[in-house]
C-alpha positions as CSV (number, residue, x, y, z in Angstrom):
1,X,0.0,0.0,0.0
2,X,2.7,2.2,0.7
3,X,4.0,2.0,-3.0
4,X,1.0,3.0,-4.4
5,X,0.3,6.1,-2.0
6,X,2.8,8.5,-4.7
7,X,0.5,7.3,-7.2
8,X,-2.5,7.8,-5.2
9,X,-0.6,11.5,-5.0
10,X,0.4,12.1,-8.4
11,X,-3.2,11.0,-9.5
12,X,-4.9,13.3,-7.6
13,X,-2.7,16.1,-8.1
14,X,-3.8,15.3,-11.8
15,X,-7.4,15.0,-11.3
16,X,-8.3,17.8,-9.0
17,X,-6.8,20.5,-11.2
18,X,-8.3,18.5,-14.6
19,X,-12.0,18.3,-12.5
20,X,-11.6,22.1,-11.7
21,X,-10.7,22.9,-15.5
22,X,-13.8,20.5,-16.7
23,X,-16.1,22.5,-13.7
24,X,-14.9,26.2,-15.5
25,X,-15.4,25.0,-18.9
26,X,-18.9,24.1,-18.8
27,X,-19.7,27.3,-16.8
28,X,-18.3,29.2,-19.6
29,X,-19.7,26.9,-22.2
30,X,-23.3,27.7,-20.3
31,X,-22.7,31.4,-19.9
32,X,-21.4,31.3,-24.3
33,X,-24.8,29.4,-24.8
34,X,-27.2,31.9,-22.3
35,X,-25.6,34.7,-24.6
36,X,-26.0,32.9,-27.9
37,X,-30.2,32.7,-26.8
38,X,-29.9,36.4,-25.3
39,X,-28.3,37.5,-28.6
40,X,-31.1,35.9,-30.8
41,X,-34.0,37.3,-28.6
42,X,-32.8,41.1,-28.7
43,X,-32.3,41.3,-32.2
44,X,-33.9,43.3,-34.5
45,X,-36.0,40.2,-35.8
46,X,-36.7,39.2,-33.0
47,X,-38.3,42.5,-31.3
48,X,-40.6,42.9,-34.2
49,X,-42.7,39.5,-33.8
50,X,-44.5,41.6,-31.2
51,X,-44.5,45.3,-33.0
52,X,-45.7,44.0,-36.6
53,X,-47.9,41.4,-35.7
54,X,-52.1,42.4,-36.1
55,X,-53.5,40.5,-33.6
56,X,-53.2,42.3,-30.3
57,X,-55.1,39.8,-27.9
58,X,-52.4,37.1,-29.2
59,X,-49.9,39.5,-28.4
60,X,-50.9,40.3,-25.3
61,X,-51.3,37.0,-24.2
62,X,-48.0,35.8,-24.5
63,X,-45.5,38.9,-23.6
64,X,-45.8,38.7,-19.4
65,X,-44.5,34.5,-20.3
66,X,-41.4,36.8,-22.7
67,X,-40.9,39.5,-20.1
68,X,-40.5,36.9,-17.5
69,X,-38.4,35.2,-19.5
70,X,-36.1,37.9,-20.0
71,X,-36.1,39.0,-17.1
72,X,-34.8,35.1,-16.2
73,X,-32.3,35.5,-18.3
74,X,-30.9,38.6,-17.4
75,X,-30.4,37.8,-14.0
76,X,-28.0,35.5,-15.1
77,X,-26.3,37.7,-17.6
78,X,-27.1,40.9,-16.3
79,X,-24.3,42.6,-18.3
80,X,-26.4,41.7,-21.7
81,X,-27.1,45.6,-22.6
82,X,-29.6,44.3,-25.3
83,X,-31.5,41.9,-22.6
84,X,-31.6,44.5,-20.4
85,X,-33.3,46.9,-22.7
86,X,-35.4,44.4,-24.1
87,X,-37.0,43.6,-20.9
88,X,-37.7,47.2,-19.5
89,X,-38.8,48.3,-22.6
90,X,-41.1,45.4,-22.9
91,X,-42.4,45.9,-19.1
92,X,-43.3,50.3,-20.1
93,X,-45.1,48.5,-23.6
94,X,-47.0,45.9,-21.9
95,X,-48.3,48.5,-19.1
96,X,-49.1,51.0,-21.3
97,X,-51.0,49.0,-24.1
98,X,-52.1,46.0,-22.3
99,X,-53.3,48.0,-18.6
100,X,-53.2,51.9,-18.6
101,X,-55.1,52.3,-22.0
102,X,-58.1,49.5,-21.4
103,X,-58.2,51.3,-17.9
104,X,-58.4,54.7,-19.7
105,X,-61.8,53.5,-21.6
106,X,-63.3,51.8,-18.4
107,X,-66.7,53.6,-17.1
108,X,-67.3,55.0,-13.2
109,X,-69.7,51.6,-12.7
110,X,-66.0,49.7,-13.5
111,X,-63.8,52.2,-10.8
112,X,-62.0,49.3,-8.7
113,X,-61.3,47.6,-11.5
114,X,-59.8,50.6,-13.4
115,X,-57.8,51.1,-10.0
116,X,-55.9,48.1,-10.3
117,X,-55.2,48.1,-14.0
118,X,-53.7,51.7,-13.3
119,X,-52.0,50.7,-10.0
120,X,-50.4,47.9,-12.3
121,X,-49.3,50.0,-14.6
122,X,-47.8,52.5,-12.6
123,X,-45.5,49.5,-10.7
124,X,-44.7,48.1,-14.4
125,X,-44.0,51.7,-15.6
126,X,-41.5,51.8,-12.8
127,X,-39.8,48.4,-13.1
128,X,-39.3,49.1,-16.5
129,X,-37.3,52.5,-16.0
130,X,-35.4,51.1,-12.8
131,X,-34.1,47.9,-15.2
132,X,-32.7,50.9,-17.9
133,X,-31.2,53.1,-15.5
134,X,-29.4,50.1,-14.5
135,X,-28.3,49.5,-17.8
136,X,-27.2,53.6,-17.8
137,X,-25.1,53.3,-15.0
138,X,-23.7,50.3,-15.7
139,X,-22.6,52.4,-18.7
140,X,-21.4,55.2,-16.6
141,X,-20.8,54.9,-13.3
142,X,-22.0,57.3,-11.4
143,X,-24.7,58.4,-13.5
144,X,-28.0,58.2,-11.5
145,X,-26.4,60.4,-8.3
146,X,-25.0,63.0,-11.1
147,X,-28.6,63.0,-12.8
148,X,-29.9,63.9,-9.2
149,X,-28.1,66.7,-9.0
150,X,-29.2,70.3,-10.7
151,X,-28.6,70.4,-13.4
152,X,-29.7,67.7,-14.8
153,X,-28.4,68.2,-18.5
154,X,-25.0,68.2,-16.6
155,X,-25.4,64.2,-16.4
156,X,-26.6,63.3,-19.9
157,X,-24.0,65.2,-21.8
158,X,-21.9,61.9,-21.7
159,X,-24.7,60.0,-23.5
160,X,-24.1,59.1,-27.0
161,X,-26.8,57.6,-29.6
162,X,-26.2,54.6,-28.7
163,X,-27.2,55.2,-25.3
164,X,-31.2,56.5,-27.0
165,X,-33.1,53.6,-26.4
166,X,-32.5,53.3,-22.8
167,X,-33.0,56.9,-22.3
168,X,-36.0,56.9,-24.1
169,X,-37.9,53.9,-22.7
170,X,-36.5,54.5,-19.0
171,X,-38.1,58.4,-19.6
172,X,-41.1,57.0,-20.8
173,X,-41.9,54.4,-17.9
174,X,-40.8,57.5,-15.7
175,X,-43.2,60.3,-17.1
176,X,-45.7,57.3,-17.3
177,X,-45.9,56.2,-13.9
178,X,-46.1,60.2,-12.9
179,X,-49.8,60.4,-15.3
180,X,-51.0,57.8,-13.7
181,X,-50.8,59.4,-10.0
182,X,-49.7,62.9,-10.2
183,X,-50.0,63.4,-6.7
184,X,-47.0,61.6,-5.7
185,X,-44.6,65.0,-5.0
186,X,-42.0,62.8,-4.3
187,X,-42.0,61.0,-8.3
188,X,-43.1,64.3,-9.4
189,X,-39.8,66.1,-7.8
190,X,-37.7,63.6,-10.1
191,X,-39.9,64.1,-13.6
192,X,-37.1,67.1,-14.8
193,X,-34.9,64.0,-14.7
194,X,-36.5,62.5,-17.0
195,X,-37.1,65.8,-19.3
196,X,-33.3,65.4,-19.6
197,X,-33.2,62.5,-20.8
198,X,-36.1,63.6,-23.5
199,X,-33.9,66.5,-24.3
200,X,-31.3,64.6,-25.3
201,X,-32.3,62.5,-27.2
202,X,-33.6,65.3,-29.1
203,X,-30.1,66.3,-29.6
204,X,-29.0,63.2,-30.2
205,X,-31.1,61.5,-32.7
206,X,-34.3,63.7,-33.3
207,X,-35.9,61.1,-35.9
208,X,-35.9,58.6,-33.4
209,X,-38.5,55.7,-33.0
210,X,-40.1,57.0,-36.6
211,X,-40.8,60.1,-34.3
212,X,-42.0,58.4,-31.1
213,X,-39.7,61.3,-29.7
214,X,-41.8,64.2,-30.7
215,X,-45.1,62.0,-30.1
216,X,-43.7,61.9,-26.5
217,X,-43.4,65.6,-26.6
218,X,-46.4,65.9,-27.7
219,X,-48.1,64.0,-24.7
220,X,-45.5,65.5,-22.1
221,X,-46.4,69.4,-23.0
222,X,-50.1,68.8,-24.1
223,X,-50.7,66.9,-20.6
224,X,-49.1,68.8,-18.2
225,X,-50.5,72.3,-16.3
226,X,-48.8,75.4,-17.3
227,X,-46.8,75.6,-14.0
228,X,-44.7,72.4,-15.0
229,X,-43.8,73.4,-18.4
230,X,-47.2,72.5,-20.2
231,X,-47.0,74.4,-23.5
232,X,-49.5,73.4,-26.1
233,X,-47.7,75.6,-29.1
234,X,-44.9,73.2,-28.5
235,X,-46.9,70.1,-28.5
236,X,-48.0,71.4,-31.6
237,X,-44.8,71.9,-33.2
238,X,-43.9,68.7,-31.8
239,X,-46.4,67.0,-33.6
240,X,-46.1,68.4,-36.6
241,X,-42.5,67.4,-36.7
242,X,-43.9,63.7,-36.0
243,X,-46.3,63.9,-39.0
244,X,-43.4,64.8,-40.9
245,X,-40.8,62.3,-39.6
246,X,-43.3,59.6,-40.0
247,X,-44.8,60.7,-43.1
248,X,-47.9,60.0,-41.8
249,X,-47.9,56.4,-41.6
250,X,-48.1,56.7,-37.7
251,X,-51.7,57.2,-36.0
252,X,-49.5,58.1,-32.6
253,X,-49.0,61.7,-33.0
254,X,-52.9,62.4,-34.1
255,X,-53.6,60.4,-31.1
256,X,-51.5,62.3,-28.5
257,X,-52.7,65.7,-29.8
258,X,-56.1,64.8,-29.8
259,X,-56.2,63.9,-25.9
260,X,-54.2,66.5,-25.1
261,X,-54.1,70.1,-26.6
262,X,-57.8,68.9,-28.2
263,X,-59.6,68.1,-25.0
264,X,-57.5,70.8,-22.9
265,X,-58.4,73.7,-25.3
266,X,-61.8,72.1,-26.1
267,X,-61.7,71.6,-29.7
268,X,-64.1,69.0,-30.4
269,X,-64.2,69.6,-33.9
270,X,-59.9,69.0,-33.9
271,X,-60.4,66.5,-32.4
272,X,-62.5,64.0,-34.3
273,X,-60.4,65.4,-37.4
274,X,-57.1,63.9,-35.5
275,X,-58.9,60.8,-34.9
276,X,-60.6,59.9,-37.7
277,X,-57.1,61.1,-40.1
278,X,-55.7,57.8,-37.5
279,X,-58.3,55.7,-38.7
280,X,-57.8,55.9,-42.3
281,X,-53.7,55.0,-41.9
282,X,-53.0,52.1,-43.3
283,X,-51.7,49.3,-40.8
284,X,-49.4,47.6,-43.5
285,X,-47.8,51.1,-44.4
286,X,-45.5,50.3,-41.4
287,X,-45.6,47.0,-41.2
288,X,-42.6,47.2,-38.0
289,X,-45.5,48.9,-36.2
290,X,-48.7,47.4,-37.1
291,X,-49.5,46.5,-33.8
292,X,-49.3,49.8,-32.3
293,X,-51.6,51.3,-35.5
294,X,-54.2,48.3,-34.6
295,X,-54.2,49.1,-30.9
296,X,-54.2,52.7,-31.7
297,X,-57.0,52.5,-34.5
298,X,-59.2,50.8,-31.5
299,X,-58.6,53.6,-29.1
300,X,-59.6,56.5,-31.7
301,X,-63.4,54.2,-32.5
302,X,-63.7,54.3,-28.8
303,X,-62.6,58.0,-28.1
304,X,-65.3,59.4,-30.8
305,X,-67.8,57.2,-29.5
306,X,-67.5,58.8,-26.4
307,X,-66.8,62.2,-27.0
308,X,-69.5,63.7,-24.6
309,X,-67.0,62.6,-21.9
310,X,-64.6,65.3,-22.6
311,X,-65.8,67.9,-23.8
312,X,-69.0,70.1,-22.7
313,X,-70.5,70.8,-26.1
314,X,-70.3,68.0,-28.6
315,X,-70.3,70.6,-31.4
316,X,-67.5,73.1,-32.6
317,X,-68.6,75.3,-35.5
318,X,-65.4,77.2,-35.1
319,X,-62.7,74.5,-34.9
320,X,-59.1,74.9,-35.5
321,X,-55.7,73.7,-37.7
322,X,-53.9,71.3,-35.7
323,X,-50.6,72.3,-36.9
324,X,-51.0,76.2,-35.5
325,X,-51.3,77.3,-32.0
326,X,-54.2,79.3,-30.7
327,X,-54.8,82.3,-32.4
């Protein structure tokens, strides 16, 4: 027995190390693979199975199993930038079409039920941004305490265009979440941080999103009261700039004026105008984005069916151009 124990020792100083090797290799080989499947669901392809399909209810039946999925995924790899966009830009789509917007054409008789749906959007709205400012600073360190600080453009002058789509979603789950309950003073205190980010963008890559930029514009100064920087002659430009980018293949900018600027200024005959030039765009003109021009298309049917629920007289015999500001 004693001969064999220097075997016994050179065996096992040959198998432990070879074990350890085998034991790293597969966790590479597992991490190489988790990328590879990471890599195929964030591409473009991939992202538009959702965007250009036409059959919303399908759609929205199956992205909480993708989100979750992602979301899966990226806790394993959370240093996949294209994962991590994917998924909190997925969670600000899914709460906006699939919960705030039903809620938004819910009746009084349906109030607790329209409470949740909002309530879940706002806590998706915020998931959303809080995945993509993770993806910012993991980009720049430091970024979230320097964009808390005044001023604010101070912390997105770093940002590049490649850096847009994280901006933009995390803004929009941001501003988002604010609509839903604007008398949280505490989100509301942080919304000029999320103006920055819009701002930027602006300089950055102004056509962005086929103009979602500007149709978020749109919303952000048509929606908010004068005191917070509501301006409807710049939602106005703003969506005229839309129209233009898009060349008026996308229903989002008539849309966002409409229940805006339309209601707030109560111009009802603007209003149907904006919807009904949405209904007659074509969902296959941008086939990347049929699904938001389907969902879209539904919400302007229902908005001038119930027009007598925003505005007092539900005739306007003087009207006015959507493209100029008051006169």
């Amino acid at each position: 027995m004693s001969r064999l124990k220097p075997w016994l020792r050179r065996l096992h100083a040959f198998l432990f190390p070879a074990l350890f090797l085998l034991v790293l290799a597969s966790c590479s080989v597992r991490r190489m693979a988790m990328n590879m499947v990471a890599d195929s669901l964030t591409s473009g392809a991939s992202g538009n199975t959702f965007t250009s399909d036409n059959d919303p209810e399908l759609v929205g039946d199956a992205l909480p199993f993708a989100i979750k999925l992602y979301e899966s995924l990226m806790s394993s790899i959370p240093q996949h930038s294209g994962l991590r966009i994917q998924t909190g830009s997925l969670y600000v789509m899914y709460a906006n079409a699939y919960l705030q917007t039903p809620a938004s054409m819910l009746t009084s008789t349906d109030f607790e039920r329209k409470e949740r749906l909002l309530a879940r959007a706002r806590n998706l709205y915020l998931r959303g941004r809080d995945i993509l400012l993770v993806e910012l600073e993991q980009r720049y360190p430091g970024f979230l305490s320097r964009l808390a600080q005044k001023p604010h453009e101070q912390a997105v002058s770093s940002c590049t265009r490649e850096d847009v789509p994280a901006m933009y979603w995390a803004a929009a789950g941001w501003v988002a979440a604010y609509a839903i309950d604007p008398f949280d003073m505490d989100l509301g205190m942080t919304v000029p941080q999320a103006e920055a980010l819009l701002k930027r963008i602006l300089q950055l890559d102004p056509g962005f999103g086929n103009g979602s930029i500007h149709d978020f514009f749109v919303l952000y100064y048509g929606s908010l009261p004068d005191y917070m920087g509501g301006d409807p002659a710049k939602a106005r430009e703003h969506f005229q700039r839309s129209v233009e980018v898009s060349k008026k293949r996308s229903t989002a900018p008539f849309l966002a004026l409409a229940t805006t600027v339309s209601v707030k200024q109560q111009q009802v005959r603007e209003f149907r105008e904006l919807l009904n030039q949405a209904l007659e765009i074509d969902p296959d003109a941008d086939p990347d984005n049929r699904l938001i021009t389907v969902l879209n298309q539904r919400r302007a049917r229902w908005l001038l069916n119930h027009v007598e629920d925003f505005f007092l007289e539900s005739s306007d015999p003087v009207g006015v151009d959507p493209t100029r500001g008051n006169e």
